[in-house]
VMD Tcl script that draws the C-alpha trace (Angstrom):
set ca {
  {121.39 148.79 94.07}
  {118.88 151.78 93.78}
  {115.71 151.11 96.10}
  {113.40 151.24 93.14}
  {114.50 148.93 89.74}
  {115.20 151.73 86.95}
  {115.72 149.84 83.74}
  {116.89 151.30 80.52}
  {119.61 150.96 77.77}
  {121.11 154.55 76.56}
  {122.95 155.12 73.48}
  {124.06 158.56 71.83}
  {123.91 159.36 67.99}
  {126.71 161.64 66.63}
  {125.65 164.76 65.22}
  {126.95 168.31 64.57}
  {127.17 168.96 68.57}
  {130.00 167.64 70.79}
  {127.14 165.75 73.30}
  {125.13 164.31 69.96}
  {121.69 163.08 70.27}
  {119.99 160.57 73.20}
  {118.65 157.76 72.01}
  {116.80 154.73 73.67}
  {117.93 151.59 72.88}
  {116.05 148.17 72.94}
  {117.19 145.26 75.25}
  {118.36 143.62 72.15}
  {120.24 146.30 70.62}
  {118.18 146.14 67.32}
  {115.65 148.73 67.61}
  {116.26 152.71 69.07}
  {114.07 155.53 69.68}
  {114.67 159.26 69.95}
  {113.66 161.11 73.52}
  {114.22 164.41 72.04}
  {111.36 165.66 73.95}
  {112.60 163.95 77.18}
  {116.06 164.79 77.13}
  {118.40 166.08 74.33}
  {121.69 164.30 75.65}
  {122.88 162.13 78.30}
  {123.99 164.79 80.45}
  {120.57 166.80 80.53}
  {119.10 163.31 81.42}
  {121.81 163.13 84.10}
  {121.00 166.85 85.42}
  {117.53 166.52 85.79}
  {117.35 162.55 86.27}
  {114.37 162.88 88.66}
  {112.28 164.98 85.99}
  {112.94 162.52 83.26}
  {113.67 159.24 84.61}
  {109.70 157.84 84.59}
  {108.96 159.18 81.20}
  {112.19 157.78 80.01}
  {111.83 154.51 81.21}
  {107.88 154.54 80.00}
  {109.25 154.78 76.74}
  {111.93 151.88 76.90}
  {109.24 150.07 78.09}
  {107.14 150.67 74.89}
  {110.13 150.24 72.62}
  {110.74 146.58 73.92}
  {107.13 145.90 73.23}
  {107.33 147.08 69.84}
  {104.79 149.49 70.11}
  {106.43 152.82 69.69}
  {105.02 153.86 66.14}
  {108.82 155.98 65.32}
  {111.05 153.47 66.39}
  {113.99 152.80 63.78}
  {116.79 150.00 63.44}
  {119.90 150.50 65.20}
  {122.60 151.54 63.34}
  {125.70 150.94 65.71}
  {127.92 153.03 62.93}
  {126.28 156.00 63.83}
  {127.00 155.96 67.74}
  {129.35 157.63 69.41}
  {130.44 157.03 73.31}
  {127.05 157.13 75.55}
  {128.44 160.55 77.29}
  {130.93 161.52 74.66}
  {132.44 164.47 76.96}
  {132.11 164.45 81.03}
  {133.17 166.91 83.53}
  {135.22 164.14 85.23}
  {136.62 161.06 83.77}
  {138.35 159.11 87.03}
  {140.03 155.76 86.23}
  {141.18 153.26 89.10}
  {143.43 150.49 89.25}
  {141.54 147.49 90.62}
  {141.89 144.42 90.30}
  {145.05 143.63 92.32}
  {146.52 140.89 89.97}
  {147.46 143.40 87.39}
  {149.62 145.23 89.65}
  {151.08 142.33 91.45}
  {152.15 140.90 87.76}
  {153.50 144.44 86.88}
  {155.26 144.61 90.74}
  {157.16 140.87 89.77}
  {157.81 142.05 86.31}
  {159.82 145.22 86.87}
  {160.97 144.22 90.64}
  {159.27 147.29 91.87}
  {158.51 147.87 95.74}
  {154.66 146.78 96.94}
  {152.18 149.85 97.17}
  {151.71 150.60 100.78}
  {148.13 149.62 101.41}
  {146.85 149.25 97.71}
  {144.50 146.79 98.85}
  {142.77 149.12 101.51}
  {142.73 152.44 99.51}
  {141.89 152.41 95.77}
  {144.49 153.56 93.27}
  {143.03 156.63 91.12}
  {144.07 158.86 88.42}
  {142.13 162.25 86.46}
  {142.00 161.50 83.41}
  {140.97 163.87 80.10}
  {137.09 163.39 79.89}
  {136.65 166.17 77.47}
  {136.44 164.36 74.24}
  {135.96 160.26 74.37}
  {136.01 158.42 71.43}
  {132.86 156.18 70.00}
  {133.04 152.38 69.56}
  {134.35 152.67 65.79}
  {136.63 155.53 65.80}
  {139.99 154.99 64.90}
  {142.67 154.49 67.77}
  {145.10 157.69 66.21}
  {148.73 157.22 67.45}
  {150.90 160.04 67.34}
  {154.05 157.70 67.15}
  {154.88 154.03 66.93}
  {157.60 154.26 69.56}
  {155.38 155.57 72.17}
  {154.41 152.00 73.46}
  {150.33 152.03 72.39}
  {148.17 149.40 74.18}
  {144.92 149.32 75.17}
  {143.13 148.26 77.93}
  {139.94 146.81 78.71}
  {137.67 148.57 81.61}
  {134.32 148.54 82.83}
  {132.91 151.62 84.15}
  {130.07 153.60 86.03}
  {128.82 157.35 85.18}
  {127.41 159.34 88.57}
  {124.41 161.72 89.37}
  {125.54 164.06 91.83}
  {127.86 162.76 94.88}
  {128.03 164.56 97.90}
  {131.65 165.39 99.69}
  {132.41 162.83 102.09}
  {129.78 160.16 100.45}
  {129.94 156.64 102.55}
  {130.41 153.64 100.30}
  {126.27 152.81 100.54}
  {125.69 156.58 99.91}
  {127.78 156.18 96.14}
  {126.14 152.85 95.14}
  {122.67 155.07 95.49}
  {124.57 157.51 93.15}
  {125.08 155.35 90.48}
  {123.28 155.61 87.47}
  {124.69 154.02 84.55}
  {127.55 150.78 83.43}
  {129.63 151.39 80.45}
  {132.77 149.14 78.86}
  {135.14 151.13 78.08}
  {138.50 150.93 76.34}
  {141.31 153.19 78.22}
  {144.35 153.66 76.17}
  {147.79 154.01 77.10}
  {151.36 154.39 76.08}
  {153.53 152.52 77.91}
  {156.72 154.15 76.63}
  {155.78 157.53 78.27}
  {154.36 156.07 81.13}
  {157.41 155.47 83.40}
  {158.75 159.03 83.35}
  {155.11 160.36 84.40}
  {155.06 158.15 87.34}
  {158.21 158.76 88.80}
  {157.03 162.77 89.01}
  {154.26 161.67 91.81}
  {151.97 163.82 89.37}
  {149.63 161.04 87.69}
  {149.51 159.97 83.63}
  {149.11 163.42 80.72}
  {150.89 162.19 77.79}
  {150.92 158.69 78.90}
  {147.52 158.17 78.46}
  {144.95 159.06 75.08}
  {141.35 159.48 74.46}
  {139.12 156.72 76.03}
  {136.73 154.85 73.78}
  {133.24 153.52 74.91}
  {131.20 150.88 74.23}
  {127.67 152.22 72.54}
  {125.43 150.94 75.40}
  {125.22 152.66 78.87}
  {122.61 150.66 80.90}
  {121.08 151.29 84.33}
  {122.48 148.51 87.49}
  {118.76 147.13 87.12}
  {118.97 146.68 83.48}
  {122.29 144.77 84.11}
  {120.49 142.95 86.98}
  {122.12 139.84 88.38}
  {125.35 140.97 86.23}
  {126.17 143.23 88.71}
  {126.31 142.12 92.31}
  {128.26 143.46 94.88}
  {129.03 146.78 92.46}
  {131.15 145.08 90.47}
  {130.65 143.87 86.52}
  {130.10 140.29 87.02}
  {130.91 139.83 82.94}
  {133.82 138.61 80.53}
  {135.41 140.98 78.67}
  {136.83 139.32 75.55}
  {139.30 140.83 73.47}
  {140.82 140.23 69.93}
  {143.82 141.75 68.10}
  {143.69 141.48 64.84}
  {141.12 138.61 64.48}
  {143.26 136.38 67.42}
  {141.69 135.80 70.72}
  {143.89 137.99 73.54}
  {141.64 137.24 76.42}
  {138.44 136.99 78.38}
  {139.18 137.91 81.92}
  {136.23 137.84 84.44}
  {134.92 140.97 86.01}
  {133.80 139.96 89.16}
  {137.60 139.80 90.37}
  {137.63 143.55 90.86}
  {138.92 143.88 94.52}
  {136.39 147.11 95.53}
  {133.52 147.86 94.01}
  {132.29 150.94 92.80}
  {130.76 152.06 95.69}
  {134.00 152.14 96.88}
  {135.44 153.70 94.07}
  {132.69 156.75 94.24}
  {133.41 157.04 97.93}
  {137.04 157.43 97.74}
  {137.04 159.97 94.99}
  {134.56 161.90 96.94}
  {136.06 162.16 99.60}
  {137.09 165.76 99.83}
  {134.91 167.03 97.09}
  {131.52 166.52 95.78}
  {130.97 165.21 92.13}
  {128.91 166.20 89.70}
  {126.16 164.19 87.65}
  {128.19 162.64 84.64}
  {131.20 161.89 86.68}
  {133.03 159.18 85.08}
  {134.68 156.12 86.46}
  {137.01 153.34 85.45}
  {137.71 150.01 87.64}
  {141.12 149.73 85.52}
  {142.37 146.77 83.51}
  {140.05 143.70 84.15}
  {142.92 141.43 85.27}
  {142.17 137.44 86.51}
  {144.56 135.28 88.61}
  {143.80 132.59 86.00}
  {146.66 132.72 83.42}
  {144.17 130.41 81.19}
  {141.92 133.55 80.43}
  {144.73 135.64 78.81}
  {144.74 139.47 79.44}
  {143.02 143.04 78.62}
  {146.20 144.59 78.16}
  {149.79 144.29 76.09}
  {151.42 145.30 79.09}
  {149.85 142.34 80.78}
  {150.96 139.79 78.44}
  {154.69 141.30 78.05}
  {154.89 141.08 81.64}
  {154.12 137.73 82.01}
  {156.79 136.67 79.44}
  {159.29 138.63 81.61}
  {158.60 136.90 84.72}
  {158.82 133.94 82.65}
  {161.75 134.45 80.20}
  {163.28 137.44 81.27}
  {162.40 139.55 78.29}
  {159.12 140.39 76.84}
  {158.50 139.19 72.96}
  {154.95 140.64 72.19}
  {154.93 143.75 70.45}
  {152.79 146.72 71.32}
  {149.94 148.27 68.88}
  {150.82 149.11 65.00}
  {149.37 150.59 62.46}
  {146.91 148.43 60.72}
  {145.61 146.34 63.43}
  {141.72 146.02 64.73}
  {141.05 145.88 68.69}
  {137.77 144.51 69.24}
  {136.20 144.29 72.93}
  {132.67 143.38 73.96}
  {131.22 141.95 77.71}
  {129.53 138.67 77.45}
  {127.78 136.65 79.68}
  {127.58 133.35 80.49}
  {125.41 132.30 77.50}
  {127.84 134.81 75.21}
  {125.83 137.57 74.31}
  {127.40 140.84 73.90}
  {125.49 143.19 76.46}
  {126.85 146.69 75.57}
  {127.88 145.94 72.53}
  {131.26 146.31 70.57}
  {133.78 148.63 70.52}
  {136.22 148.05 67.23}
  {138.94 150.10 66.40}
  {141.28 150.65 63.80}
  {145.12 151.36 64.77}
  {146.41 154.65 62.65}
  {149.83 155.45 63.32}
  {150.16 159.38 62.22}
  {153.54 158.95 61.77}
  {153.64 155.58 59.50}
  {155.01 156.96 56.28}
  {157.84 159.20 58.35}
}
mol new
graphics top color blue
foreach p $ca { graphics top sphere $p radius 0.5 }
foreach p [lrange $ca 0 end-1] q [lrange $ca 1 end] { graphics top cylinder $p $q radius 0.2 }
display resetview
């Protein structure tokens, strides 16, 4: 964790620009307040983090007390992802059950040493989507899932970063919903040259929250949280965070290993995946491979048009900590 506790709750407002507005949000997600004077957008905060950070977190405080004379409501409908456009979006593949189900599902060969050095792929950061945006599928056949992920955004990283020098460069947890399509995936992989078409635009929960704010939820840099998932009003699973084989000090290190990253780096732990077959999934793919191992086929039918994907991280008592991202599934090519 950072040496000195740095507690806040983010959110960002859509407006006419592509970064939208900052906003302040109270511990209980009912109340916001603008920092327009502090910092216009998340990634200004990020830039100049040590120029804004006590004035920042002076006015959180306030906000929770209810004394900040222009604080408004929350409206979650008008929030769009915390840091709607980064200059690197980097998702991993972490938690080591996922890939051992999809390894026994397909009969593919182990990855050499997957459980010494992180899987990683560069993603499209310029444009995420916001909590309630639709999920918009260019075609039905092209296998659309999602996937739920928790997540961390950077300050500045230095080339060559040890594991204890990345947890310092930490600055903010997200939830995250990282969409793929499974149909194009294959082909992509066999090339050696990571996901393009196989993967769309990633959709954030509203809240981005400082490690301190998340406190005894994350230990050992890893999201120690349920993420619980419906499709279409049915229960698909609640699989546990803390199973995440490295932690995000990890993560940080490995990408920076040959290159320094920027303030507003982005990055994904990958499908929250359980050994626990009770908890369900965060993916399709998950679920269809665990009725291959087990009948030989898979029965459960990736996303179509119509359907609502709802994720949110809970705690132990159930309370939804960074709030909910819901989307609506809008296949482009429906009426074709």
């Amino acid at each position: 964790m950072l040496n000195q506790a740095v507690i806040m709750k983010f959110a960002t407002i859509k407006t006419t620009s592509p970064d939208g507005e900052l906003i302040l949000v109270s511990r209980d997600l009912s109340a916001m307040a603008k920092v327009l004077d502090i910092a216009p957008t998340l990634q200004y905060a990020l830039d100049n983090w040590k120029e804004c950070e006590a004035a920042l977190e002076e006015r959180y405080q306030l906000l929770n007390a209810g004394k900040l004379s222009f604080s408004q409501p929350l409206d979650a409908m008008t929030l769009g992802a915390p840091l709607p456009r980064a200059w690197q979006w980097l998702d991993g593949s972490c938690f080591l059950n996922h890939g051992h189900l999809m390894q026994k599902a397909f009969h593919l060969d182990p990855i050499e040493d997957a459980d010494k050095f992180p899987l990683m792929y560069q993603g499209a950061g310029d444009s995420f989507c916001g909590p309630t945006d639709d999920l918009i599928v260019a075609d039905v056949n092209h296998g659309a899932d999602f996937e739920g992920e928790f997540g961390v955004i950077t300050d500045a990283v230095p080339m060559g970063a040890t594991p204890q020098q990345a947890a310092s460069a930490i600055r903010l947890i997200v939830m995250l919903n990282d969409i793929s399509y499974r149909a194009l995936g294959p082909r992509e992989m066999k090339t050696g040259f990571g996901f393009v078409q196989a993967k769309g635009a990633t959709a954030f929960a509203p809240i981005a929250m400082t490690p301190d704010e998340l406190g005894n939820n994350f230990r050992n840099f890893k999201v120690q949280l349920d993420m619980v998932i419906h499709r279409d009003g049915k229960k698909f699973g609640s699989p546990h965070g803390g199973e995440m084989h490295f932690g995000f000090d990890q993560l940080i290190s490995h990408a920076a290993l040959t290159r320094k990253l920027n303030p507003g780096t982005v990055i994904g732990s990958g499908t929250v995946s359980n050994e626990d077959p009770a908890v369900g999934q965060a993916c399709i793919a998950e679920l269809r491979a665990k009725e291959m191992i087990a009948n030989g086929a898979p029965n459960t039918p990736f996303l179509t048009h119509g359907e609502v994907v709802t994720l949110k991280a809970t705690d132990h008592t159930g309370r939804s900590l960074f709030g909910e991202i819901r989307q609506h599934v809008v296949v482009e090519n429906y009426n074709v």
